[in-house]
C-alpha positions as CSV (number, residue, x, y, z in Angstrom):
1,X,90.1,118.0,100.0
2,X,88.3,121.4,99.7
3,X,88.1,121.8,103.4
4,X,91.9,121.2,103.6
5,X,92.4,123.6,100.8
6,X,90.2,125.7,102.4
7,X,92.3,125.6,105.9
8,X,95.6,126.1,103.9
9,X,94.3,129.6,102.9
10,X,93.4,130.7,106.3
11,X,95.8,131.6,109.1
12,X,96.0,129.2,111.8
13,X,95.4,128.3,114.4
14,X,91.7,128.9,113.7
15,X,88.5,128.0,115.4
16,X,85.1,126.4,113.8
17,X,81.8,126.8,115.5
18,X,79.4,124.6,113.1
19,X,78.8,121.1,114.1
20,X,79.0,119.8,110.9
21,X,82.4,121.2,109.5
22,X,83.5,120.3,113.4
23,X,82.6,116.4,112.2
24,X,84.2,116.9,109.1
25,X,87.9,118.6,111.2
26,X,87.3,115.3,112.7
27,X,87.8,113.1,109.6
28,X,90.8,115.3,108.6
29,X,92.5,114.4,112.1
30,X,91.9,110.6,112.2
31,X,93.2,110.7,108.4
32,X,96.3,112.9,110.4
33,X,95.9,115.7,108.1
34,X,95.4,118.2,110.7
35,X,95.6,118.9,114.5
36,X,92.6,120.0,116.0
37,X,91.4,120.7,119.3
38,X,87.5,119.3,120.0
39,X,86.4,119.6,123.0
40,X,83.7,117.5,124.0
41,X,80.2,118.0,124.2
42,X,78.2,119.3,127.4
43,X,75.0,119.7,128.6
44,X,74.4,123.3,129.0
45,X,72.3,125.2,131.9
46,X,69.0,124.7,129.3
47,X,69.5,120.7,129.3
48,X,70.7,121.2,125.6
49,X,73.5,119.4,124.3
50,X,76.7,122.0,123.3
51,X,79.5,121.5,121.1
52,X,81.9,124.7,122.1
53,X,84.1,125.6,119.1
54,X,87.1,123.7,118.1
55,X,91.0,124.9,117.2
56,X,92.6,123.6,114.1
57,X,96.0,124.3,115.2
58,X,98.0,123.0,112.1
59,X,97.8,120.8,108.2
60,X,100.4,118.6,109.1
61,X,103.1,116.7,107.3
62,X,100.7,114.6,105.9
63,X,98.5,117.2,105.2
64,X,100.7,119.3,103.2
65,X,101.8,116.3,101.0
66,X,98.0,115.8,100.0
67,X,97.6,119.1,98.9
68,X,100.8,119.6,96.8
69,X,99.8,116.4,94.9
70,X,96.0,116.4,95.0
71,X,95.7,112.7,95.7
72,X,94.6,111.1,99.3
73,X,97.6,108.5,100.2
74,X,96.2,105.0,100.5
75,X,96.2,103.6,104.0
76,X,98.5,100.3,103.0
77,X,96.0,97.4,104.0
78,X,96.7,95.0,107.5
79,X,98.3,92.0,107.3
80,X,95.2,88.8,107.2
81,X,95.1,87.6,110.6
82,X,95.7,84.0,110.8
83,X,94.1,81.8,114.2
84,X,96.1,79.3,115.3
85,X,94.5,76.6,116.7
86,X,94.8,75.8,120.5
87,X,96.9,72.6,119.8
88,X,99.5,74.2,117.5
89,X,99.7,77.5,119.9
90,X,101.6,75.7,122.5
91,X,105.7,74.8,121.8
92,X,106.7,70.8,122.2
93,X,103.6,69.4,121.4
């Protein structure tokens, strides 16, 4: 929450060089709070691994309803997936 607090105080798009808060604009994107550009990391001329900068473009929908109430939505749970035996699977049997 304080990082997308944070990015709704800041003009966007913006761009963050540290690995860490880069992992972090990844959770906000897979919880589609933000979109954010990452691009992926290369091996650089030194044989070290590089992560260049990424772009958070925008707080989404989703985003914006977080912040106005304070609470993370819950993801509503999947459905309990049922097997079916092999017998029952196939029709006129």
């Amino acid at each position: 929450m304080a990082l997308l607090r944070k990015l709704a105080s800041v003009r966007l798009p913006c761009t963050e060089a540290d690995p860490a808060m880069i992992d972090r604009l990844r959770v906000l994107e897979a919880a589609g709070h933000i979109r954010v550009l990452i691009a992926p990391v290369h091996v650089d001329c030194y044989h070290c691994m590089r992560q260049p900068p990424a772009t958070v473009l925008e707080i989404t929908p989703r985003g914006r309803r977080v912040l106005s109430t304070g609470t993370i939505e819950e993801e509503t749970p999947l459905p309990a997936m049922h097997r079916r035996h092999a017998l029952t699977a196939r029709s006129g049997d």
